[in-house]
N, C-alpha and C positions, 0 to 999 in steps of 0.2 A: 504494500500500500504506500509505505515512505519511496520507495522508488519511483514511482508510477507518478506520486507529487512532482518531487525533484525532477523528473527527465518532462513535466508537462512545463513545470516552472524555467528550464533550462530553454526549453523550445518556444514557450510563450515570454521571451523575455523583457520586449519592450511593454505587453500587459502588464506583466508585476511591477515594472517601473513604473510605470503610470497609474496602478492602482496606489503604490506605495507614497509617490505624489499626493494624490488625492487626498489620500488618510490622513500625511503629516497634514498638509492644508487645511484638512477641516479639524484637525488637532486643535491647531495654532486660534481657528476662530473660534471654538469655544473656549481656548485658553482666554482670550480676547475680552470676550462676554461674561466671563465667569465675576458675581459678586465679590465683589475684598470686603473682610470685614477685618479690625482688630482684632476680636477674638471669636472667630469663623463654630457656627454652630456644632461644635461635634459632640454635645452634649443637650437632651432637652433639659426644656427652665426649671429651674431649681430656684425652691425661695428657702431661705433658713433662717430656722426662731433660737434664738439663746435667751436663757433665764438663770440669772443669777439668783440663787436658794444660798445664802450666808447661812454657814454652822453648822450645814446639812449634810448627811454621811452620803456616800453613793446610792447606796439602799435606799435611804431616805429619797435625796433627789429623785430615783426612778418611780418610786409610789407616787409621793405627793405632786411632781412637778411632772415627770416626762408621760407617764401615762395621761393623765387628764389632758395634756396638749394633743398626746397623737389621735386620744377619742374626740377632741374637739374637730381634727383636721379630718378623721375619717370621714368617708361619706364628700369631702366639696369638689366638686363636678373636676372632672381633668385629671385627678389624682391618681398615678399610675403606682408609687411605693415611696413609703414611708423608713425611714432608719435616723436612729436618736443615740447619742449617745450620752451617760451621765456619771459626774468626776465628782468631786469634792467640790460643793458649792453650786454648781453648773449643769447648766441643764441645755443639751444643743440636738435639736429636731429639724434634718433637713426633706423637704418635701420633694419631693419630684414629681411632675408634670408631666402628661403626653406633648411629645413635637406640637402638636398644634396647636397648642396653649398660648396664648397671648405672658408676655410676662408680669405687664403690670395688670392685669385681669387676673392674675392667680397671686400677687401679692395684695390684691384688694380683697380676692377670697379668702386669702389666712388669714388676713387681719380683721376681717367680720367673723371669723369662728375665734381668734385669740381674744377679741372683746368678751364673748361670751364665756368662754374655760378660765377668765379670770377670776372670778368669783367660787372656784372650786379651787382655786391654787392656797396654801397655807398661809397665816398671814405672815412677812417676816420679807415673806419671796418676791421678789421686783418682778415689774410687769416684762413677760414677754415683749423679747426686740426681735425687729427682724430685721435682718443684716440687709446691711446694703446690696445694689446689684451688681455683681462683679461674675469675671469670668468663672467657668465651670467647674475650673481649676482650684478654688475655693482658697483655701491657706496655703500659698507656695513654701514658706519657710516657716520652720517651725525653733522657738529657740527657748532653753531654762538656762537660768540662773541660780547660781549656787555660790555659796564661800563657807569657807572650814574656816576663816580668822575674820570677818565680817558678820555682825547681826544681821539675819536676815530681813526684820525691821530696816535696814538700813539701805538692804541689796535691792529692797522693794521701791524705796524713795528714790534710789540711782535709776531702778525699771523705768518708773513712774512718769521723772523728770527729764531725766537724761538720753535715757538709750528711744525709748517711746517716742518725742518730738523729732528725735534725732531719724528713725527710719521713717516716721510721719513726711519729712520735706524729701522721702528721694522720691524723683516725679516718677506719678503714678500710681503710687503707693495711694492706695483708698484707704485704710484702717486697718488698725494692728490690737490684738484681741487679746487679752489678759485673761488667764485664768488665774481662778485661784492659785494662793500659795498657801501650803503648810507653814504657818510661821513659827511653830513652836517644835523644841530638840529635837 
């Protein structure tokens, strides 16, 4: 069968050149046509809720906070899966979206179900945030602080002040996300 190609390809040779023609040419114009975006859809729209729960164990935060938000998201129209994760303090449910979601139609629908699940959250717990809209890519860098000869009281003020403002002005940079810290031994 490979031969029979080859000796047809060999004999029809100005064909294949000119189909090969062809092909790159209409390559190049859908190269041409093709949308550019900054950060090109390779993911559907994703909104994400953080809730800060001060003093609350992880166990804690999944009961009290991260359950009652993902029943409050269950159920709003577009909603393809659900995943949450819950630290020390912190409570983060990101939603995703079918492709054909509008984005800011599915951050106006979390935010008419997070009104409502507020009132079941414990009290203590800040209101559900929903992060800004950035790419799909979500936290590219992730970074802890630590010192064996510094209070960490102290490493948290340098976070706070210094190192935070300081990655806030490289351009581009949309927000930089604090989690809790263990401050004690």
């Amino acid at each position: 069968m490979l031969n029979s190609i080859v000796k047809w390809s060999i004999a029809q040779r100005w064909l294949v050149v000119i189909a090969s023609i062809i092909i790159t040419l209409w390559g190049f114009r859908v190269l041409t046509q093709m949308p550019l975006d900054v950060f090109p859809a390779f993911a559907p729209p994703q909104v994400e809720i953080q809730t800060e729960a001060p003093g609350l164990a992880p166990e804690e935060v999944e009961s009290l906070v991260t359950r009652p938000i993902e029943s409050a998201i269950n159920g709003t129209p577009g909603v393809e899966t659900l995943r949450s994760s819950s630290a020390v303090g912190i409570s983060v449910v990101k939603v995703i979206f079918g492709w054909d979601t509008e984005i800011y139609r599915a951050r106006q629908l979390v935010q008419e179900r997070l009104q409502q699940a507020q009132s079941q959250l414990p009290q203590g717990v800040e209101p559900p945030q929903i992060s800004p809209i950035s790419s799909p890519l979500g936290a590219a860098i992730k970074y802890a602080f630590t010192s064996e000869t510094t209070p960490l009281m102290e490493v948290r003020r340098i976070v706070d002040w210094q190192v935070k403002n300081r990655l806030l002005a490289v351009p581009g940079e949309l927000r930089v996300n604090e989690l809790p810290v263990k401050l004690s031994g």
